[in-house]
N, C-alpha and C positions, 0 to 999 in steps of 0.2 A: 458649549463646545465640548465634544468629546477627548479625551485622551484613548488612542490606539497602541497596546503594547504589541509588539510582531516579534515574536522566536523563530528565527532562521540560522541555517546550519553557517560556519566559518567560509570566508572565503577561499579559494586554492592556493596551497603552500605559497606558491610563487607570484602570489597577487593577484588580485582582480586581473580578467581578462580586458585589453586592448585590441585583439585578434581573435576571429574564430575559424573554424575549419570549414563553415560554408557558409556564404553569403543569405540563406534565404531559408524558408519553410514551406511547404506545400498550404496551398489555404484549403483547410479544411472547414467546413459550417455548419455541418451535423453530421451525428453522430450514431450508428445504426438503430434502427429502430426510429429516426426520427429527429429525437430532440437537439434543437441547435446546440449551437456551442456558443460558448459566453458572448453576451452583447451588452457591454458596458457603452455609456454616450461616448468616451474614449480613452485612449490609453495613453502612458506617458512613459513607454519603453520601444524599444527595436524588438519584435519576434525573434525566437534564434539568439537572442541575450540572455545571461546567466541573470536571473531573479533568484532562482529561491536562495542564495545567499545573504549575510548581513550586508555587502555594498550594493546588493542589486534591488534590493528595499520593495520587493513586488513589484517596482516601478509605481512605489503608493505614495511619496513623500511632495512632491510637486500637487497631488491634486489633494491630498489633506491639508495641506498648510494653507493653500489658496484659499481653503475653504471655514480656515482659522482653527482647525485641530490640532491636537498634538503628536506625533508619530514618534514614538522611541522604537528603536530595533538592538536585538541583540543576541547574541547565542551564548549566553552564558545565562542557564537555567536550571543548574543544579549546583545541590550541596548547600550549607548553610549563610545565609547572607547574599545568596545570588543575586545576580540583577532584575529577573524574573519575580524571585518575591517581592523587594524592594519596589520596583517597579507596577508589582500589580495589585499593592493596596488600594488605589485610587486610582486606577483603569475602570475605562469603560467597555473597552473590547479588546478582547484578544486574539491573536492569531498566530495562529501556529501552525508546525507541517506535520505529518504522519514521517517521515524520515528523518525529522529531529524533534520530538515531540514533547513540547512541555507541559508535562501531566500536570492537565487542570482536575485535583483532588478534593475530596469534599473538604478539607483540612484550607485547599487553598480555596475554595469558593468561600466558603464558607468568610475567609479573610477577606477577601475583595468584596466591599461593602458597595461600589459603585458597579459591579461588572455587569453589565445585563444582556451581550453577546461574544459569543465564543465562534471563532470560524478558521474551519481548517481548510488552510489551501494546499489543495490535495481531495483524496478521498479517505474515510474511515475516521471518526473522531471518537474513535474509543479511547484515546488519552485524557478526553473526558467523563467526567464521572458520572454518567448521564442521571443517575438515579439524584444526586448530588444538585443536577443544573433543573432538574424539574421541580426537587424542592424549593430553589429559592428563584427560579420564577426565570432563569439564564436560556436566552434561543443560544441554541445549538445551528450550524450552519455551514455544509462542506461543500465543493466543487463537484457537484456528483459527478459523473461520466470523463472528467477531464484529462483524466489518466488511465483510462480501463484498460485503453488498446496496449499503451504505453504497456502495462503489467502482461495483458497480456503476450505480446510481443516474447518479453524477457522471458517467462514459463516454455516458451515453446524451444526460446534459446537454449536453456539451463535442462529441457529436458533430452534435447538433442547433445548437449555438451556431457550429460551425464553418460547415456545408454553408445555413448560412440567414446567416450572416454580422450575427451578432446584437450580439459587442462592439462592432464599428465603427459599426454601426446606432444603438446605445445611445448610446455617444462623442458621436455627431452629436447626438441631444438635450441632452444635458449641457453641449456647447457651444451651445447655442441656434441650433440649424441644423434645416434642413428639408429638406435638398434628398434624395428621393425619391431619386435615378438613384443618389447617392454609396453609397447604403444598398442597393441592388439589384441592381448589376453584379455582385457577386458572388456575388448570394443565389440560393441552386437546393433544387429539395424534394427532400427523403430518398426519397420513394417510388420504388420502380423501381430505385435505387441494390442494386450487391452490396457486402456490410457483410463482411468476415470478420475470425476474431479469431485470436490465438495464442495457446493453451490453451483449452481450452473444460473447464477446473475448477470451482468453486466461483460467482469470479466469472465467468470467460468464458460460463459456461452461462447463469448472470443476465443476461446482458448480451444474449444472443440471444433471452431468451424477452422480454426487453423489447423489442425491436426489432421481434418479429415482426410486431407490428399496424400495424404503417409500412408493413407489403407490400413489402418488400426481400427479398431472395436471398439468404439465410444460407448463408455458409462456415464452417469452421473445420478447424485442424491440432491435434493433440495427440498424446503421446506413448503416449497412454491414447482407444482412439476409444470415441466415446459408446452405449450401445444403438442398437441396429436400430430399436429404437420410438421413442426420441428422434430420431433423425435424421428419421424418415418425420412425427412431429409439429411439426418445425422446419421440414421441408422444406431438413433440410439438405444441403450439398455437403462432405465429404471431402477433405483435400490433407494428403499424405503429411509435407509441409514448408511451414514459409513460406516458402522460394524459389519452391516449385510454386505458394502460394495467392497472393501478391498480386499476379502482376499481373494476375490475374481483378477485382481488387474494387476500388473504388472509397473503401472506407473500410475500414482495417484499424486492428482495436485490439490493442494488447498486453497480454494480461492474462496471464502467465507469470513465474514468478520466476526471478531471475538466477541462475542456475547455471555452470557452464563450457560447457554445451552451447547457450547462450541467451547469453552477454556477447558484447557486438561485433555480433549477429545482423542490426541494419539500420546499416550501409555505405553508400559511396559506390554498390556493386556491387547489392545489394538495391532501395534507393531508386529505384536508375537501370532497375530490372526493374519498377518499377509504374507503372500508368499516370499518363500527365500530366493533371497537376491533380486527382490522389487525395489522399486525409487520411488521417492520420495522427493514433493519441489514444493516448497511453501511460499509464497510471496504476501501470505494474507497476514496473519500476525503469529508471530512466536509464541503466545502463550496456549494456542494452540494444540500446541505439540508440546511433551517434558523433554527438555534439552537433554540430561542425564538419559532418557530412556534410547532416545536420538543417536545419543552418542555410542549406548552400550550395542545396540541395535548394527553400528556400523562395525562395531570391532568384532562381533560376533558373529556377521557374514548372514545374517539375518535381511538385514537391507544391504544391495548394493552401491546406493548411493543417496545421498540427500542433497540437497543445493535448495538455496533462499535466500533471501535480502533482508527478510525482518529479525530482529535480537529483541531479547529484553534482557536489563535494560539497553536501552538507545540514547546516547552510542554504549556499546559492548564494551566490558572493561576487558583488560588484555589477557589476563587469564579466562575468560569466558571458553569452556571445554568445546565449543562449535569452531574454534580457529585451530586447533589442534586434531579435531578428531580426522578419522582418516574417509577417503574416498568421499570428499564433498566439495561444492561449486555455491561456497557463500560467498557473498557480495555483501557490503555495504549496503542500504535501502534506496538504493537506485532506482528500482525497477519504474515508479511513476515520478520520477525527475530527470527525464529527459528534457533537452533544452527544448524540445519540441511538445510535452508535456508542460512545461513553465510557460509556456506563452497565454496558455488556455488555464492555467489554476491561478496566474496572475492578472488575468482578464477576469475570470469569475471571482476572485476574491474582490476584484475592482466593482460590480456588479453589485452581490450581495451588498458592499458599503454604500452605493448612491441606495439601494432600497433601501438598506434600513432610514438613512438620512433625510431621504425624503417621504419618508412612513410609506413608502409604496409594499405591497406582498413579496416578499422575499418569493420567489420560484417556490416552486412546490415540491420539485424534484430536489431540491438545496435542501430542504428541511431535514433535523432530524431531532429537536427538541423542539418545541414551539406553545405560547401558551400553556406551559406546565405537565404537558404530555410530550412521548411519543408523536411525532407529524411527519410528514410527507414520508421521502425518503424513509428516512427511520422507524417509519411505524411498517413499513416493510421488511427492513430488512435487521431490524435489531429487538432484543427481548433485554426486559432492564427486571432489577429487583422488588421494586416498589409493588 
């Protein structure tokens, strides 16, 4: 019997929810391009129910225990003594979320004598050490597509809220103010503007075909360039690098996972190559970007605006210079935890586990370590050290 360790973020201040704000979810069963959406034998939650917290347990405790496993949950996975360490000497799997992320390090693999699957519910398992989980022989395994729209969604929000200058607009009603000018000087329409992103995958591609009715100038770079017939249906533009595309665009998103050929990518030296008074919306990973360069960038009238939901570390300590810098639209790492996003990373996380259990092929598309390499998923869309 296995033991399953799960890291999930705290419940809300005021307790676990009793009530929620709609009865239902639309049923969705694939997902563009095709591929279904998670089909587990079944589930042991309501859709539209808080999961990724610690009370809402993925809705995995009922069908582990039946099945004589052991499931600890917990969100307290840092600092010394946590219950994450403690707990994942003699784990067998782990699971954890890209919005509370319990860095599985080659320090901590390396300690877990028994782990032999890592699965993030969610999408992006760069909190693992992937170079780390190939040497000692650890499957890697995320919920690929479960959350793309979800993220993309939020980009298109965060970059409409930036260029229209919409939380400070807000602010000023909440403080009972009115003044029209305060709320306008910086407000400008999307139309017209050049938008490019960094990967045009999953979500990057979501995020351009969202965009396109705005009537803006679609860019994008990727490692992997899109059909001939995509491009001519986006109208899109080509750029071999993101050094080459932004200082054409006006709004550049990062929708790319951190890899070694991607960490550090926007600099003091990048930043200062786009134009002044462009935006900036990352929802892909913060080490992406140097926070310092981020932040100098904004006070210096260089970038108009920045907004994103991912931090390092997660969660952000209070002094982290991104909650104080000026003219930005961060968020917490919301953007793929939507209660409508949990329905679908708590079903595939349920999925992945009857495979492994029943030695059936994990999905193909799930993969992103496997057998000691790069696999599926991630031999796509990730580059490791080794």
């Amino acid at each position: 019997m296995a033991k399953v360790l799960c890291v999930l973020y705290d419940d809300p201040t005021g307790g676990y929810p009793t009530t929620y704000a709609r009865d239902d979810l639309p049923r969705i069963d694939h997902y563009p391009g095709g591929q279904t959406t998670p089909t587990p034998e079944a589930v042991d939650f309501t859709p539209g129910h808080l999961l990724g917290s610690v009370s809402g347990e993925l809705g995995l405790r009922s069908f582990l225990e039946k099945a004589g496993h052991t499931l600890v949950v917990t969100s307290d996975k840092d600092g010394d003594g946590s219950t994450f360490d403690r707990e994942l000497r003699d784990a067998d799997i782990v699971i954890s979320q890209p919005f509370w992320p319990a860095y599985l390090t080659a320090e901590r693999i390396a300690a877990a004598k028994n782990l032999k699957l890592a699965v993030t519910a969610g999408i992006g398992s760069d909190h693992v050490d992937l170079d780390a989980a190939i040497a000692h022989g650890v499957t890697v395994a995320e919920v690929t597509y479960c959350n793309s729209i979800s993220v993309a969604e939020h980009v298109v929000m965060m970059t409409l809220s930036l260029v229209r200058n919409y939380l400070p607009s807000h602010q000023v009603v909440l403080d009972g103010g009115w003044n029209i000018a305060d709320c306008v000087a910086r407000s400008y329409d999307l139309e017209g503007m050049h938008v490019g992103t960094v990967a045009a995958g999953r979500i990057g591609l979501a995020v351009l075909r969202r965009l396109a009715p705005f009537d803006v100038k679609l860019h994008y770079t990727d490692r992997h360039r899109l059909p001939e017939s995509v491009e001519e249906e986006l109208g899109l533009t080509w750029h071999e690098s993101a050094v080459e595309m932004a200082p054409h665009c006006d709004v550049v998103t990062i929708n790319a996972p951190l890899h070694p050929e991607t960490e550090g990518l926007f600099g003091d030296d990048l930043l200062g190559k786009m134009k002044r008074g462009a935006y900036l919306i990352n929802t892909a990973r913060a080490l992406i970007v140097d926070p310092d360069a981020v932040d100098r960038a904004l006070r210096s009238g260089q970038l108009a605006g920045y907004a994103g939901d991912v931090w390092y570390p997660q969660p952000a300590p209070a002094d982290h210079p991104w909650r104080t810098m000026p003219h930005h639209g961060m968020t917490p790492h919301i953007s793929g935890s939507s209660l409508s996003a949990q329905a679908r990373y708590a079903a595939g996380t349920r999925e992945i586990l009857e495979s492994w259990f029943t030695g059936r092929p994990i999905r193909d598309e799930y993969l992103i370590v496997d057998g000691g390499a790069l696999a599926g998923t991630g031999a796509h869309s990730y580059s490791v050290n080794t």
